[in-house]
C-alpha positions in Angstrom: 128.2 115.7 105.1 126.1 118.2 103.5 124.8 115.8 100.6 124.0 113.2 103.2 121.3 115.7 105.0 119.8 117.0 102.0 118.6 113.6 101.0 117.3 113.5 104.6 115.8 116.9 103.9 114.3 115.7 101.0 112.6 112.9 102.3 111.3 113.8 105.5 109.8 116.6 103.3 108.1 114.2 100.5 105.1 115.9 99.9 106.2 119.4 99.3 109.2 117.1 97.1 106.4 115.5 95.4 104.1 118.6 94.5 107.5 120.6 93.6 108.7 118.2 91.2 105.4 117.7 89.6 105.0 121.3 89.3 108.4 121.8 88.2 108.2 119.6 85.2 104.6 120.3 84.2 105.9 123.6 83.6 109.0 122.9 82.2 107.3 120.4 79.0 104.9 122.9 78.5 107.6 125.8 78.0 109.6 124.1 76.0 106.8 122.5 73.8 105.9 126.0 73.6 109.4 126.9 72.4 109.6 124.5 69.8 106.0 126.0 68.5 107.2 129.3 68.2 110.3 128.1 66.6 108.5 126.1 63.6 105.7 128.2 63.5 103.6 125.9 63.9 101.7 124.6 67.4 102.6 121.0 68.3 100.3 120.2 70.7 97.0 121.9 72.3 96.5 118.4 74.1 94.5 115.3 74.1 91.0 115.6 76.1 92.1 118.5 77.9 94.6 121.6 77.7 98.3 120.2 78.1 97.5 117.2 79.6 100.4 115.1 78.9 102.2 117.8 80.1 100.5 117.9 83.5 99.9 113.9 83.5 104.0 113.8 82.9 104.0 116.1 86.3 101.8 114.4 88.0 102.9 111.1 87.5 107.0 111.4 88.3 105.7 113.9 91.5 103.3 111.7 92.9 105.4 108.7 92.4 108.2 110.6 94.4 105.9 111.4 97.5 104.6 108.1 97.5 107.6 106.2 97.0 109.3 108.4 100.6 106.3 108.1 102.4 106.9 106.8 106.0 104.3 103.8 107.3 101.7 105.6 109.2 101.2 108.1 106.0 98.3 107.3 104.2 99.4 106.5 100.3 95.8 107.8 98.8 95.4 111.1 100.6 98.8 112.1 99.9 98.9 110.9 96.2 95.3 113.1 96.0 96.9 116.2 97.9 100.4 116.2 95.5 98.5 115.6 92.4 96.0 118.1 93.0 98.6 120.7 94.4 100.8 120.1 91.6 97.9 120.5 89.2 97.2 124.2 90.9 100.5 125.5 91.0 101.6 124.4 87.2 98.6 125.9 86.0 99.4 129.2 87.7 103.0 129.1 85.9 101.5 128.1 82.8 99.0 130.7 82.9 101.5 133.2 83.5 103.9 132.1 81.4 101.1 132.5 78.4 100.1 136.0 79.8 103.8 137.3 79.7 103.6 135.3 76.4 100.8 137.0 74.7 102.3 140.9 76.2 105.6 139.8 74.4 103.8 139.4 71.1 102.2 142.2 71.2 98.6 141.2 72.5 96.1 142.8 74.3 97.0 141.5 77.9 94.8 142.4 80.8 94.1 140.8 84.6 91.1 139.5 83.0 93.1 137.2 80.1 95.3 135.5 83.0 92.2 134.5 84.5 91.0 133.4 81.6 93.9 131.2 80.7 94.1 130.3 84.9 90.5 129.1 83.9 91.3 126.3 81.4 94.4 125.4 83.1 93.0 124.9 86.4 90.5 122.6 84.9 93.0 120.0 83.1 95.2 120.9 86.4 93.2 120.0 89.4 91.6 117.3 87.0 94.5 115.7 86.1 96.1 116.1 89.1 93.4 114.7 91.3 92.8 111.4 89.1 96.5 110.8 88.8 96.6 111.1 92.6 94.3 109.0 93.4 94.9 106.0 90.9 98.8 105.5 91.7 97.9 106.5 95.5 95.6 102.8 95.3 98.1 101.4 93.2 100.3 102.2 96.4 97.8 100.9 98.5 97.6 97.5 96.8 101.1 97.0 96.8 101.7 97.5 100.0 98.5 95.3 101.2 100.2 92.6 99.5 103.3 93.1 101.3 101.8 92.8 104.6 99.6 90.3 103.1 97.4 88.9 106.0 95.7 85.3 106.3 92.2 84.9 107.1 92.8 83.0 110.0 95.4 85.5 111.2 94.6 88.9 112.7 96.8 91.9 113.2 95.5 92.2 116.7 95.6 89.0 117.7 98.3 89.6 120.6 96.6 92.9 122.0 93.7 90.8 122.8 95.6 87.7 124.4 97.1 90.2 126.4 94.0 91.7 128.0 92.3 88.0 128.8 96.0 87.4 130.6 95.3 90.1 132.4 
């Protein structure tokens, strides 16, 4: 009984689903990346084009697909896809730039208010970045599939019955 309402929870609540899980494993990859650094002494990966990106690409991707894949019919798949992608994007780079802060005070570094924002900086940039691209592309990718599901004929018109009613009338 209780299982059964969770899952109804979960997706009548797809969006804040969507932005949690793409928050949730942004972070996650980059921690443990960041584990494995430390552990071999050696950094694996700064990223690509921007800081972490595959890490908040990998986020962005599973979270959006999640929100967009629970979305009820009269949602709109691009603004949603834009909102939990950029979301996601803010809230991972907060964690990540706190998670380097605490970091960098465990080492032994100099750690100020100034040196989160610093790191919140860069972040939010491959974040909201990131976030907002991957958003948008999958949310038309959404888009297009489900034109083609409804796919219409020229010579037929969705409101083809709306107006036969009125001359009726």
């Amino acid at each position: 009984m209780i299982h059964i309402s969770l899952v109804k929870i979960v997706k009548e609540r797809n969006v804040s689903w969507g932005i949690t899980i793409s928050t949730i494993l942004t972070s996650v990859a980059y921690v443990i990346i960041s584990i494995i650094s430390i552990i071999i002494g050696k950094y694996l990966y700064y990223g690509t084009v921007l800081f972490a990106d595959l890490q908040f690409l990998l986020g962005s991707i599973i979270g959006v697909v999640y929100c967009l894949g629970n979305l009820q019919r009269d949602q709109p798949f691009l603004k949603y896809g834009i909102i939990v992608g950029i979301l996601g994007g803010l809230f991972s780079s907060v964690f990540i730039s706190l998670y380097q802060t605490v970091l960098l005070a465990i080492t032994g570094g100099e750690t100020n208010i100034f040196i989160f924002f610093l790191y919140l900086g860069f972040t939010l940039l491959s974040g909201i970045v990131i976030g907002l691209l991957t958003g948008a592309i999958l949310g038309t990718i959404y888009i297009y599939k489900d034109m083609k599901k409804y796919d219409i004929k020229e010579d037929e018109h969705l409101d083809d019955d709306f107006f036969k009613d009125l001359i009726d009338k």
